[in-house]
KOLSEBA-662045 format. One line per field, with one value per residue: residue in three letters; y, x, z of N, C-alpha, C, CB in turn. Coordinates in pm, whole numbers, plus 32768, in hexadecimal, padded with zeros to 4 digits. Atoms other than C-alpha are relative to their C-alpha. Glycine has a CB too. Layout:
% residues N
roro <- c(ALA:...)
n.yy <- c(Y:...)
n.xx <- c(X:...)
n.zz <- c(Z:...)
ca.yy <- c(Y:...)
ca.xx <- c(X:...)
ca.zz <- c(Z:...)
c.yy <- c(Y:...)
c.xx <- c(X:...)
c.zz <- c(Z:...)
cb.yy <- c(Y:...)
cb.xx <- c(X:...)
cb.zz <- c(Z:...)
END
This chain:
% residues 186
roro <- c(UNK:UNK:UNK:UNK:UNK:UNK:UNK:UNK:UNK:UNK:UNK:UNK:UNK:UNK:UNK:UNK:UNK:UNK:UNK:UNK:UNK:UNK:UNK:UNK:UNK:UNK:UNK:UNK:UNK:UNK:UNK:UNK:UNK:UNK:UNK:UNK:UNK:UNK:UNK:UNK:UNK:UNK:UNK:UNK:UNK:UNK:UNK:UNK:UNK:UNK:UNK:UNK:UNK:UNK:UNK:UNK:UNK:UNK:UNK:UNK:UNK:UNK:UNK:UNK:UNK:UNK:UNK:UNK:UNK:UNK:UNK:UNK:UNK:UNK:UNK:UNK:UNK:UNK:UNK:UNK:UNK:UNK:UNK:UNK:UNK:UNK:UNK:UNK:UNK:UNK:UNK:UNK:UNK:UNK:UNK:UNK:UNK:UNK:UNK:UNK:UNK:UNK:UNK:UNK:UNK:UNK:UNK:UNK:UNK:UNK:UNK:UNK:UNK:UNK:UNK:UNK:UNK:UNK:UNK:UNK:UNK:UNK:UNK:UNK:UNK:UNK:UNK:UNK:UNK:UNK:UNK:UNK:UNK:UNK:UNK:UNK:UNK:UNK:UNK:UNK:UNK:UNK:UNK:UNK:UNK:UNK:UNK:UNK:UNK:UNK:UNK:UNK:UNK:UNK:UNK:UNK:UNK:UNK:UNK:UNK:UNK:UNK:UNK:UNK:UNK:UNK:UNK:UNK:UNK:UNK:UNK:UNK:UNK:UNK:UNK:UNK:UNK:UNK:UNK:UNK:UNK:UNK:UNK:UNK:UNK:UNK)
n.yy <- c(7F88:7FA3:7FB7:7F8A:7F6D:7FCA:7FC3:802B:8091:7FC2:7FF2:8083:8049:7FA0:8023:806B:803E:7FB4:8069:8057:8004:8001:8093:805E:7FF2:7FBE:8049:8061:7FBE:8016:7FB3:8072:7FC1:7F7E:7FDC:804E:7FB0:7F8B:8025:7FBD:805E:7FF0:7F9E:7F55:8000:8000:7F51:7F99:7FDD:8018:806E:800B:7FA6:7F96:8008:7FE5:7F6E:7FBC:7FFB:7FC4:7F2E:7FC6:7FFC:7F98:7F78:7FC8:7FAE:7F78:7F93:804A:7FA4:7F74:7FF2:7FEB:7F9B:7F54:7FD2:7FD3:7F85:800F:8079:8096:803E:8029:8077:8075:8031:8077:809C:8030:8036:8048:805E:801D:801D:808E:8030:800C:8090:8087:8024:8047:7FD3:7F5E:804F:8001:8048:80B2:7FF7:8034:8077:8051:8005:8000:7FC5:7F61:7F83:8010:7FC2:800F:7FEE:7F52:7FC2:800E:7F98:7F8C:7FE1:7FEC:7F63:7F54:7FF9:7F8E:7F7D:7FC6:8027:7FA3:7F58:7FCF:7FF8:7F63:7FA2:7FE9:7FED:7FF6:8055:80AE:8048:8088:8060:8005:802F:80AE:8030:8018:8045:8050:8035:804A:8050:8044:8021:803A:8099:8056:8034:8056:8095:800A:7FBE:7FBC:7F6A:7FC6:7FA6:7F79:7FAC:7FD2:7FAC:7F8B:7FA4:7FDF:7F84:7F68:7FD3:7FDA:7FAA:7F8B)
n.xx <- c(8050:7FA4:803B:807A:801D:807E:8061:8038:8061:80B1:801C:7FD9:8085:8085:7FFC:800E:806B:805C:8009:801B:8086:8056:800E:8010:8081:7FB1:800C:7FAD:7FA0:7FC1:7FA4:7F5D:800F:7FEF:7F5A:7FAE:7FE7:7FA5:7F4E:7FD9:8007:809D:7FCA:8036:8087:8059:7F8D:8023:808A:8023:803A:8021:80A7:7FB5:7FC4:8098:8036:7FAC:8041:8095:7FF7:7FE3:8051:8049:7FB1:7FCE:8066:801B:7F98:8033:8079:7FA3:7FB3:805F:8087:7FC2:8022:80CD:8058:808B:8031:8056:7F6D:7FA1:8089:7FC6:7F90:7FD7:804C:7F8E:7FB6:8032:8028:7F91:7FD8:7FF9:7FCE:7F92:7FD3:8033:8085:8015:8042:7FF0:7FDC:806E:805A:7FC8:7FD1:8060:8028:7FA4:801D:8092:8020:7FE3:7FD1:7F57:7FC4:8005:8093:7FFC:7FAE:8075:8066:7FB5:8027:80A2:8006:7FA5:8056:807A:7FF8:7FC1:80A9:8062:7FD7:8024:8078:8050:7FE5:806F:8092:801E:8064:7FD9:7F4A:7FE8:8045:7FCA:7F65:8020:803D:7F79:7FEF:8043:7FE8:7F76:8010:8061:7F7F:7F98:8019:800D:7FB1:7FB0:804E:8010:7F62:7FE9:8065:8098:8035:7FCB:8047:8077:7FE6:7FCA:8087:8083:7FDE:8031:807F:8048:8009:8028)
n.zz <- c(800E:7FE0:7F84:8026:7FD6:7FA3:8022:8070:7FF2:7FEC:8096:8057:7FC5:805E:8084:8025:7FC1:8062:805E:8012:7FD5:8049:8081:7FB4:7F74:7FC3:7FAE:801E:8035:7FA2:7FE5:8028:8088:8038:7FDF:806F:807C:7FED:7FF3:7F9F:7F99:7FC8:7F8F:804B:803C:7F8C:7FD1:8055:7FEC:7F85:801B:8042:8018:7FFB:8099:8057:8011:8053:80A1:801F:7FE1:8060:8084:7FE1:8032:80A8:8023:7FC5:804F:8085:7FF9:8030:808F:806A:8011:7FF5:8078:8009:7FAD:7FD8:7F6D:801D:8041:7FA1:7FDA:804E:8002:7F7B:7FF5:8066:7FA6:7FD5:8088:802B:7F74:7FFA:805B:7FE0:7FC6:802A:7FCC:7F9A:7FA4:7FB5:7F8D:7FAA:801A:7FFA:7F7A:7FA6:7FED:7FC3:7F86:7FC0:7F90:8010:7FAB:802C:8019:80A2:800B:7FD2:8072:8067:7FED:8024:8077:802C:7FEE:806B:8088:8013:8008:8075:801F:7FDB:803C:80AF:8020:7F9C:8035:806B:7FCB:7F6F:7FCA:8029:8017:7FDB:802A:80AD:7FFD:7FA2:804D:804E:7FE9:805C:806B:8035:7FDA:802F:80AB:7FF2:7FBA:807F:8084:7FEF:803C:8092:8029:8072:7FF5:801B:7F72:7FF4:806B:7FD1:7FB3:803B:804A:7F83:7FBA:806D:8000:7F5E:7FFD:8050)
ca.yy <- c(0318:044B:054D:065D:07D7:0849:08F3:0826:070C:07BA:081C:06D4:0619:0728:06DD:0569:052D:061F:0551:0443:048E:0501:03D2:02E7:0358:03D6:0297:01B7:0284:020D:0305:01E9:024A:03A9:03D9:02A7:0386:04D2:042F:048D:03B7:037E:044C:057E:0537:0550:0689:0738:06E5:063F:053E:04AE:056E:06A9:0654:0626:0789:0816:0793:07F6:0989:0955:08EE:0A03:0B2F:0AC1:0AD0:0BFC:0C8F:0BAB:0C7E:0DB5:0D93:0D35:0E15:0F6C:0F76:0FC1:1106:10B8:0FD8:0EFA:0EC3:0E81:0D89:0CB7:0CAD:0BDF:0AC4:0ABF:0AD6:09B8:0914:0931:08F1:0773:0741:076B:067B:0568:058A:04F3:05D3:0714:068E:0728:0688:053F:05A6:05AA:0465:03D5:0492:046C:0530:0685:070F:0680:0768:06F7:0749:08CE:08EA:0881:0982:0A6A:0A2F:0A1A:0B71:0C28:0BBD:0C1D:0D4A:0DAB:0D42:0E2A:0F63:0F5A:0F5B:1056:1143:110B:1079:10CB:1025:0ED5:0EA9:0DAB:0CBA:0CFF:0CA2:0B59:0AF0:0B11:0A66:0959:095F:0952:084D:078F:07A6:075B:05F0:05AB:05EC:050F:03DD:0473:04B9:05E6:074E:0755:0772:089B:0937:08E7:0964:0AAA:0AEC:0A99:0BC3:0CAA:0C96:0CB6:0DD5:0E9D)
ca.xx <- c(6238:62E5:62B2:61A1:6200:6164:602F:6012:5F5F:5E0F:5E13:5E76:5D79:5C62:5CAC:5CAF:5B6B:5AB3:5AFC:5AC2:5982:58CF:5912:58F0:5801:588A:584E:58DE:59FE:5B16:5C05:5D26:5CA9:5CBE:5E2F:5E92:5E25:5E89:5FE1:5FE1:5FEB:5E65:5F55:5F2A:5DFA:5D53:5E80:5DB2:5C58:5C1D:5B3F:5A8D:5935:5A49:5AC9:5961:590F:5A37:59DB:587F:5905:59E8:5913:583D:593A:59A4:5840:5813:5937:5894:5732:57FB:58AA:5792:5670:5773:5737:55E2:5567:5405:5377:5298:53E8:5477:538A:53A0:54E0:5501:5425:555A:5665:55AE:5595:56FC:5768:56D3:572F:588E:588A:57EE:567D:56D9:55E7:55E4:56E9:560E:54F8:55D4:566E:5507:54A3:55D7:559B:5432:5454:53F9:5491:5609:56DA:56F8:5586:55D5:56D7:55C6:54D6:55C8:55E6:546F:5432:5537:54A4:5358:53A3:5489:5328:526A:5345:5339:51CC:5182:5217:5118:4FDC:5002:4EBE:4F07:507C:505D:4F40:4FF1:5170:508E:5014:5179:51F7:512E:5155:52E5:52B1:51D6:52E0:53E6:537D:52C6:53E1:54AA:53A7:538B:5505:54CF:5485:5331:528A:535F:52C4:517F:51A6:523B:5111:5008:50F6:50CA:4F79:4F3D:5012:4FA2)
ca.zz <- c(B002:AFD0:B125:B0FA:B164:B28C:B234:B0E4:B169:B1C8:B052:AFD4:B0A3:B02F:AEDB:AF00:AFD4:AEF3:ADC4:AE58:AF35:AE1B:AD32:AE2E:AF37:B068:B138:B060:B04F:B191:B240:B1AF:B06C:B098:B119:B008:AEDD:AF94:AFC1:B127:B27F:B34B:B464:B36C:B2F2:B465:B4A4:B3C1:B3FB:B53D:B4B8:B3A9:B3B3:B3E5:B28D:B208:B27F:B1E5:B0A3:B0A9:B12B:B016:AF08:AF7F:AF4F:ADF0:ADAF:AE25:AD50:AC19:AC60:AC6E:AB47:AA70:AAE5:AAFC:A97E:A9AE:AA2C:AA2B:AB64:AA91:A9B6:AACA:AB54:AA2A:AA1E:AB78:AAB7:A984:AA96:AB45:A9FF:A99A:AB07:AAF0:A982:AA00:AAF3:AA2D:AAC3:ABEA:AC9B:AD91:AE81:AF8E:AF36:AF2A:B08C:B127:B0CA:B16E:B286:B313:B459:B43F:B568:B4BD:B46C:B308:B2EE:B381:B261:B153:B1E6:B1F0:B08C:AFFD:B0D2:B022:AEDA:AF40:AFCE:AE7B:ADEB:AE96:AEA1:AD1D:AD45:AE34:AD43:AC26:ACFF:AE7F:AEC2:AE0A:AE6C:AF6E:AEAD:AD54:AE1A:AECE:AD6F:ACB6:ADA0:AD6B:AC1F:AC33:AD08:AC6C:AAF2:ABD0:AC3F:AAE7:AA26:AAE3:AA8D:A93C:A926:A843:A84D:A7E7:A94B:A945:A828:A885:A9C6:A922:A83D:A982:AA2B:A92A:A931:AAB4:AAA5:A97D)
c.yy <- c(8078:804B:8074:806E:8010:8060:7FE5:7F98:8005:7FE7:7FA0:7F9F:8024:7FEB:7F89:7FC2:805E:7FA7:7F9A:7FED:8018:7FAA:7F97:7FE3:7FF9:7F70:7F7D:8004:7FD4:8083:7FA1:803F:806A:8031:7FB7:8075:8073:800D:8038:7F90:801E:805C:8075:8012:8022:808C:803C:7FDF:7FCC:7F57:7FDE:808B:808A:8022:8005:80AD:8044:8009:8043:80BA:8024:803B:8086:8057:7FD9:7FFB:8040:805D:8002:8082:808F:8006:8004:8066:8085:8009:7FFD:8069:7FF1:7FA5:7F94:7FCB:7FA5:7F7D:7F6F:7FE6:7FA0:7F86:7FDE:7FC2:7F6B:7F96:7FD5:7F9E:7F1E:7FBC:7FF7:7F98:7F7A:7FCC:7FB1:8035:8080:7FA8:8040:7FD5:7F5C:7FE6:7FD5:7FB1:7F93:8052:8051:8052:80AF:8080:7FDC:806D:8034:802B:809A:8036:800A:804E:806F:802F:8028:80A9:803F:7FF4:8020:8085:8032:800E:8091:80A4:8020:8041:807E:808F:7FFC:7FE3:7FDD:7FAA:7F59:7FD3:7F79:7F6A:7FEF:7FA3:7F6C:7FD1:7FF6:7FB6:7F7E:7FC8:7FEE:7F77:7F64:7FB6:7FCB:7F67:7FBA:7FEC:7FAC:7F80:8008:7FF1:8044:8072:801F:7FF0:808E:809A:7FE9:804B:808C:805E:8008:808E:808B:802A:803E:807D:8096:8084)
c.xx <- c(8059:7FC0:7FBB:8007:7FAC:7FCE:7FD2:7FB7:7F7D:7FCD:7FF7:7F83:7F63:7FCE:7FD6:7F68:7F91:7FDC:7F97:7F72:7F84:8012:7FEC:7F93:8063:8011:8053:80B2:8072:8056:808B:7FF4:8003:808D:8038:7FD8:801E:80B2:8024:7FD7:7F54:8040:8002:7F85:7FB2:805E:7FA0:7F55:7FB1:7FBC:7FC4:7FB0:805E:8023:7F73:7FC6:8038:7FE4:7F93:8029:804E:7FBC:7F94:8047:8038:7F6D:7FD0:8052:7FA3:7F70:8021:7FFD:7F9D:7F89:8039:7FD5:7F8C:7FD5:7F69:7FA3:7FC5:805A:8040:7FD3:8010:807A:806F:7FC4:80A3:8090:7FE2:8033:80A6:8040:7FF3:8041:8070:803B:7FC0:7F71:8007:7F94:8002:806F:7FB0:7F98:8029:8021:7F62:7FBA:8045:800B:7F55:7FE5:800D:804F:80B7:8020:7FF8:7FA8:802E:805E:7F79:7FA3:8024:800A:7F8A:7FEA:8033:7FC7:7F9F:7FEC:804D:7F83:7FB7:8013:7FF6:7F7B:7FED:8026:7F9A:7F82:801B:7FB6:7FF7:806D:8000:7FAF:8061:80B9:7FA3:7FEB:8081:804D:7FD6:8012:80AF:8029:7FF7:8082:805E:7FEB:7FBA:8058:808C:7FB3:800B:809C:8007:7FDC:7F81:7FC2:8035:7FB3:7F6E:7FEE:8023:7F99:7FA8:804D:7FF3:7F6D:7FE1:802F:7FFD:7F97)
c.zz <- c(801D:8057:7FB8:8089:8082:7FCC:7F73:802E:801F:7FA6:7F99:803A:7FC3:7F61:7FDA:8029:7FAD:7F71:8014:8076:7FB8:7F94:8052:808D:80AB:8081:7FC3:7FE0:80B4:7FF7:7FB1:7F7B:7FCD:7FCB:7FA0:7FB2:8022:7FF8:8088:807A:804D:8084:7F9C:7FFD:80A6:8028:7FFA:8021:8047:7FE3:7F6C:7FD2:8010:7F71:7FAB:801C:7FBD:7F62:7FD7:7FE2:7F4C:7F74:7FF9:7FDC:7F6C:7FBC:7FF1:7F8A:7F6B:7FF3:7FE3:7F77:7F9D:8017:8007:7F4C:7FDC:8049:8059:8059:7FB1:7FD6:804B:804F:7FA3:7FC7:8058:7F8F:7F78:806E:8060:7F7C:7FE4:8096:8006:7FAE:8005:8045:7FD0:8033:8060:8068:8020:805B:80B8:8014:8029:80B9:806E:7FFA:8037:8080:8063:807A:7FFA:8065:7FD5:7FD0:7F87:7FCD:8008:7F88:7F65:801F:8008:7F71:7F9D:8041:7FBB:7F9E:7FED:801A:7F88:7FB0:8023:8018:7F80:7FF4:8034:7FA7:7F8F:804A:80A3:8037:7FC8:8043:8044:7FD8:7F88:8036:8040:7F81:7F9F:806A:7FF7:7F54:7FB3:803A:7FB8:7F92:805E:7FEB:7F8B:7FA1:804F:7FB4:7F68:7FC4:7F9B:805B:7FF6:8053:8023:7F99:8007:8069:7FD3:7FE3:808C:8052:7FBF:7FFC:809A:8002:7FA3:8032)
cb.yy <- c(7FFC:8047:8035:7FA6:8048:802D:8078:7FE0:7FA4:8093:8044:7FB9:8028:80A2:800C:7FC1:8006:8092:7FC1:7FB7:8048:806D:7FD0:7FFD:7F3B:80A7:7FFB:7FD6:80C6:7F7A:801E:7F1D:7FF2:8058:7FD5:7F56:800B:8025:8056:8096:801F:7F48:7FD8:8022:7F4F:7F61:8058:7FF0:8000:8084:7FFC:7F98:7FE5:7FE9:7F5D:7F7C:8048:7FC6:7F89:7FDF:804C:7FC3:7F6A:800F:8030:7F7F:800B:8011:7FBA:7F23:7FFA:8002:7F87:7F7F:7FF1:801F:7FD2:7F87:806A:7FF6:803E:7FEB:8066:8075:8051:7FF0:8053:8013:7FEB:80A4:806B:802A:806D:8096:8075:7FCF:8025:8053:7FFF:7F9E:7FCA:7FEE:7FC7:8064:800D:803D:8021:7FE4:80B6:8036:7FE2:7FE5:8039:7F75:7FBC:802E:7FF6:7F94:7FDC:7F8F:7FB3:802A:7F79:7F80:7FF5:7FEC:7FC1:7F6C:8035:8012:7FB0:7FE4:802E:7FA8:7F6E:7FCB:802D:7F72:7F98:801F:8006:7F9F:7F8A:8069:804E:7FE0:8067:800F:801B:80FB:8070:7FDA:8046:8091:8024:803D:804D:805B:802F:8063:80AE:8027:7FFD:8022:80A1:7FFA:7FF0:808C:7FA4:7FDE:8053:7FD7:7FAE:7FDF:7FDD:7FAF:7FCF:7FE5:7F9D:7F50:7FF5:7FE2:7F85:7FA4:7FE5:7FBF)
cb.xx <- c(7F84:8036:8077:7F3F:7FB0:8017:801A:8058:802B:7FD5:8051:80B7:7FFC:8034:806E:8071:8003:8052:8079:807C:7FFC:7FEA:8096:8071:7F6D:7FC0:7F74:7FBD:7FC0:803C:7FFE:7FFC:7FB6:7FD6:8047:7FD5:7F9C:7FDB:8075:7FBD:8096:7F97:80A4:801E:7FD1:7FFA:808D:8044:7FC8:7F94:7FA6:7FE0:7F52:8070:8066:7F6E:7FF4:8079:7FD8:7F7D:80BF:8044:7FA6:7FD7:808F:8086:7FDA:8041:80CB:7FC5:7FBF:80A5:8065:7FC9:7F82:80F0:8037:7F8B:7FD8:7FD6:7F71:7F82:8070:8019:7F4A:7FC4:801E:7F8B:7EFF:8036:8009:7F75:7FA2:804F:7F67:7F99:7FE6:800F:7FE6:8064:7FAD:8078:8017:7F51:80C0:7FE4:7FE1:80CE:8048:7FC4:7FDE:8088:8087:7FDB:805A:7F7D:7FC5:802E:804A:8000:7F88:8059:80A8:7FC3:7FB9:807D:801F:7F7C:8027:80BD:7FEB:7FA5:8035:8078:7FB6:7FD4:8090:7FF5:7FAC:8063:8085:800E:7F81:7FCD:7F7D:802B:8096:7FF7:7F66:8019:809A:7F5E:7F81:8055:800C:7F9F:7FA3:807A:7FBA:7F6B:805E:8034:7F92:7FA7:803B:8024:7F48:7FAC:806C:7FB1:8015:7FB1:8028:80A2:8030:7FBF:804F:804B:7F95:7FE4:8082:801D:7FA0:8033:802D:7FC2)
cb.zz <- c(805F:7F97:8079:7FF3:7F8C:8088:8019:7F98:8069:8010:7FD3:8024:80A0:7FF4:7FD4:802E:80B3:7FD7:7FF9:7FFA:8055:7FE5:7F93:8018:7FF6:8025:8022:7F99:7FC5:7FFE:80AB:7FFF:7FD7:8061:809B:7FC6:7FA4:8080:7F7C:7FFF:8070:8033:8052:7F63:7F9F:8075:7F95:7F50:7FAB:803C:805B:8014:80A1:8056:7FDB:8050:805F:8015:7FD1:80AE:80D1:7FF5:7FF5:8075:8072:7F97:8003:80B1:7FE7:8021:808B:802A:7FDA:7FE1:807C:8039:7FB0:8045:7F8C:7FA6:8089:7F9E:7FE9:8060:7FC9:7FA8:7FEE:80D1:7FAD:7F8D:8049:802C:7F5D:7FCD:8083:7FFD:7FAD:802B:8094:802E:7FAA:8033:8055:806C:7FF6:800B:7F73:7F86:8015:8020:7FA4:7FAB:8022:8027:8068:7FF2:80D7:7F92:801E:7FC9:807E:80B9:7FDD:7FF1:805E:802A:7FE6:8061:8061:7FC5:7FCA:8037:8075:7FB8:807B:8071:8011:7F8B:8029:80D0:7FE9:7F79:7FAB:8021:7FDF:7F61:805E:8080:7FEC:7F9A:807E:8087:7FE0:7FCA:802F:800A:7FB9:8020:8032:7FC3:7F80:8078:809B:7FBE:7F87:8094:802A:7FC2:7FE2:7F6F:7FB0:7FA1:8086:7FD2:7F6F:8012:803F:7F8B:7F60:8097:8027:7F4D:7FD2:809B:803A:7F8D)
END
Protein backbone atom coordinates (compact mmCIF):
# COMPACT_ATOMS: atom_id res chain seq x y z
CA UNK A 1 0.00 0.00 0.00
CA UNK A 2 1.46 3.07 -1.07
CA UNK A 3 1.72 5.83 2.23
CA UNK A 4 -1.13 8.47 2.35
CA UNK A 5 -0.07 12.32 2.95
CA UNK A 6 -0.89 13.60 6.15
CA UNK A 7 -4.15 15.19 5.97
CA UNK A 8 -5.19 12.94 2.89
CA UNK A 9 -6.51 10.17 4.76
CA UNK A 10 -9.59 11.89 6.43
CA UNK A 11 -10.50 12.66 2.75
CA UNK A 12 -9.74 9.34 1.45
CA UNK A 13 -11.63 7.54 4.17
CA UNK A 14 -14.70 10.13 3.60
CA UNK A 15 -14.79 9.20 0.16
CA UNK A 16 -14.56 5.51 0.70
CA UNK A 17 -17.16 4.96 3.58
CA UNK A 18 -19.56 7.22 1.74
CA UNK A 19 -19.54 5.01 -1.28
CA UNK A 20 -19.65 2.38 0.44
CA UNK A 21 -22.23 3.20 3.33
CA UNK A 22 -24.69 4.15 0.98
CA UNK A 23 -24.52 1.01 -1.28
CA UNK A 24 -24.15 -1.21 1.36
CA UNK A 25 -25.85 0.03 4.45
CA UNK A 26 -23.82 1.48 7.00
CA UNK A 27 -23.79 -1.59 9.32
CA UNK A 28 -22.85 -3.93 6.99
CA UNK A 29 -20.17 -1.83 6.01
CA UNK A 30 -16.62 -2.79 8.50
CA UNK A 31 -13.96 -0.17 9.48
CA UNK A 32 -11.42 -3.02 7.51
CA UNK A 33 -13.46 -2.26 4.64
CA UNK A 34 -13.26 1.27 4.84
CA UNK A 35 -9.38 1.90 5.15
CA UNK A 36 -9.00 -1.30 2.42
CA UNK A 37 -10.86 0.74 -0.32
CA UNK A 38 -9.55 4.17 1.04
CA UNK A 39 -6.05 2.63 0.71
CA UNK A 40 -5.21 3.78 4.13
CA UNK A 41 -4.19 1.84 7.54
CA UNK A 42 -7.45 1.31 10.50
CA UNK A 43 -4.50 3.57 12.53
CA UNK A 44 -5.63 6.48 10.08
CA UNK A 45 -8.86 5.64 9.68
CA UNK A 46 -9.56 6.08 13.68
CA UNK A 47 -6.60 9.29 13.39
CA UNK A 48 -9.21 10.86 11.60
CA UNK A 49 -12.39 10.00 13.07
CA UNK A 50 -12.12 8.52 16.41
CA UNK A 51 -14.52 5.84 15.80
CA UNK A 52 -16.86 4.21 13.69
CA UNK A 53 -20.23 6.06 14.54
CA UNK A 54 -17.53 9.29 14.18
CA UNK A 55 -17.11 8.27 10.58
CA UNK A 56 -20.90 7.67 10.20
CA UNK A 57 -21.53 11.26 11.38
CA UNK A 58 -19.08 12.64 9.08
CA UNK A 59 -20.72 11.14 6.27
CA UNK A 60 -24.11 12.06 7.13
CA UNK A 61 -22.62 16.19 7.86
CA UNK A 62 -21.08 15.55 4.64
CA UNK A 63 -23.78 14.33 2.61
CA UNK A 64 -25.65 17.12 4.15
CA UNK A 65 -23.42 20.14 2.91
CA UNK A 66 -23.22 18.86 -0.69
CA UNK A 67 -26.83 18.90 -0.46
CA UNK A 68 -27.07 21.96 0.65
CA UNK A 69 -24.82 23.36 -2.21
CA UNK A 70 -27.08 20.87 -4.70
CA UNK A 71 -30.40 22.95 -3.24
CA UNK A 72 -28.52 26.11 -3.76
CA UNK A 73 -27.55 25.63 -7.03
CA UNK A 74 -30.76 24.52 -8.37
CA UNK A 75 -33.35 26.76 -6.64
CA UNK A 76 -30.89 30.25 -7.23
CA UNK A 77 -32.42 30.13 -10.78
CA UNK A 78 -35.62 30.83 -9.52
CA UNK A 79 -36.62 34.13 -8.15
CA UNK A 80 -40.02 33.28 -7.25
CA UNK A 81 -40.55 31.19 -3.76
CA UNK A 82 -43.16 28.81 -5.13
CA UNK A 83 -40.42 28.20 -8.06
CA UNK A 84 -38.34 27.73 -5.71
CA UNK A 85 -40.22 25.29 -3.67
CA UNK A 86 -40.67 23.03 -6.49
CA UNK A 87 -37.59 22.99 -7.40
CA UNK A 88 -36.36 21.13 -4.02
CA UNK A 89 -38.87 18.15 -5.21
CA UNK A 90 -36.63 17.99 -8.94
CA UNK A 91 -33.38 18.42 -6.95
CA UNK A 92 -34.63 15.63 -4.66
CA UNK A 93 -35.62 13.81 -7.68
CA UNK A 94 -32.39 14.11 -9.56
CA UNK A 95 -30.44 13.69 -6.26
CA UNK A 96 -31.81 9.84 -5.92
CA UNK A 97 -31.80 9.15 -9.67
CA UNK A 98 -28.11 9.71 -9.34
CA UNK A 99 -27.47 7.45 -6.85
CA UNK A 100 -29.38 4.57 -8.24
CA UNK A 101 -32.59 4.92 -5.90
CA UNK A 102 -30.93 3.60 -3.20
CA UNK A 103 -32.91 5.88 -1.00
CA UNK A 104 -32.44 9.23 1.23
CA UNK A 105 -29.28 8.08 2.97
CA UNK A 106 -30.80 9.72 6.04
CA UNK A 107 -33.65 8.03 5.95
CA UNK A 108 -31.44 4.77 5.46
CA UNK A 109 -29.12 6.04 8.46
CA UNK A 110 -32.21 6.10 10.84
CA UNK A 111 -33.30 2.77 10.35
CA UNK A 112 -29.88 1.49 11.25
CA UNK A 113 -29.83 3.53 14.01
CA UNK A 114 -32.96 3.15 16.28
CA UNK A 115 -31.91 5.31 19.26
CA UNK A 116 -32.96 8.68 19.06
CA UNK A 117 -30.80 10.26 21.49
CA UNK A 118 -27.53 8.79 18.98
CA UNK A 119 -25.78 11.11 17.56
CA UNK A 120 -26.33 9.79 14.10
CA UNK A 121 -30.01 10.52 14.72
CA UNK A 122 -29.00 14.50 15.75
CA UNK A 123 -27.22 14.66 12.31
CA UNK A 124 -30.49 13.41 10.43
CA UNK A 125 -32.54 16.01 12.31
CA UNK A 126 -30.24 18.38 11.69
CA UNK A 127 -30.81 17.59 8.21
CA UNK A 128 -34.79 17.24 7.75
CA UNK A 129 -34.97 20.77 9.80
CA UNK A 130 -32.93 22.55 7.36
CA UNK A 131 -35.12 21.26 4.60
CA UNK A 132 -38.12 22.21 6.35
CA UNK A 133 -37.14 25.32 7.40
CA UNK A 134 -35.78 26.14 3.50
CA UNK A 135 -39.52 24.94 3.04
CA UNK A 136 -41.02 27.32 5.04
CA UNK A 137 -38.97 30.49 4.44
CA UNK A 138 -40.03 30.17 0.73
CA UNK A 139 -43.47 30.14 2.01
CA UNK A 140 -43.68 32.76 4.39
CA UNK A 141 -42.91 35.02 1.57
CA UNK A 142 -46.06 34.25 -0.53
CA UNK A 143 -48.54 32.86 2.42
CA UNK A 144 -47.25 33.90 5.99
CA UNK A 145 -50.18 32.22 7.52
CA UNK A 146 -49.81 28.78 5.74
CA UNK A 147 -45.95 28.46 5.79
CA UNK A 148 -45.53 26.06 8.49
CA UNK A 149 -48.69 23.50 7.45
CA UNK A 150 -47.84 24.03 3.64
CA UNK A 151 -43.61 23.28 4.65
CA UNK A 152 -45.26 20.06 7.12
CA UNK A 153 -47.26 18.78 4.07
CA UNK A 154 -44.27 19.08 1.39
CA UNK A 155 -42.42 17.53 3.42
CA UNK A 156 -44.41 14.77 3.54
CA UNK A 157 -44.85 14.65 0.23
CA UNK A 158 -40.92 14.62 -0.55
CA UNK A 159 -40.81 12.11 1.76
CA UNK A 160 -43.26 10.09 0.89
CA UNK A 161 -41.61 10.15 -3.44
CA UNK A 162 -38.51 9.59 -1.90
CA UNK A 163 -39.14 6.01 -0.38
CA UNK A 164 -41.73 5.08 -3.22
CA UNK A 165 -39.48 5.68 -5.82
CA UNK A 166 -37.00 3.62 -4.38
CA UNK A 167 -39.62 0.47 -4.42
CA UNK A 168 -40.77 1.76 -7.68
CA UNK A 169 -37.18 2.52 -8.87
CA UNK A 170 -38.36 5.39 -11.09
CA UNK A 171 -39.17 8.98 -10.98
CA UNK A 172 -42.72 8.92 -11.13
CA UNK A 173 -43.47 9.38 -7.29
CA UNK A 174 -41.52 12.39 -8.02
CA UNK A 175 -43.77 13.75 -10.48
CA UNK A 176 -46.66 12.94 -8.73
CA UNK A 177 -45.54 14.38 -5.79
CA UNK A 178 -44.60 17.57 -7.90
CA UNK A 179 -48.07 18.05 -9.42
CA UNK A 180 -49.81 17.35 -5.58
CA UNK A 181 -47.19 20.47 -4.68
CA UNK A 182 -48.32 22.61 -7.18
CA UNK A 183 -51.57 22.35 -6.27
CA UNK A 184 -51.21 22.88 -2.39
CA UNK A 185 -49.28 25.78 -3.21
CA UNK A 186 -51.15 27.59 -5.90
Amino acid sequence: MARTRPGDAGAKVLKAASALFYRDGIHAVGVDTVAAEAGVTKAALYGNFRSKSGLVVAYLRERDRRWQEEIDRITAAHPDPRERVLAVFDAYEAWLARDGYRGCAFLNATSEYPDPGDPVREVVRHHKTALHGYLRAQLLRREPERAEALADELMLLLEGAAVTSVIAQSSQPFDTAKRLARTLTA
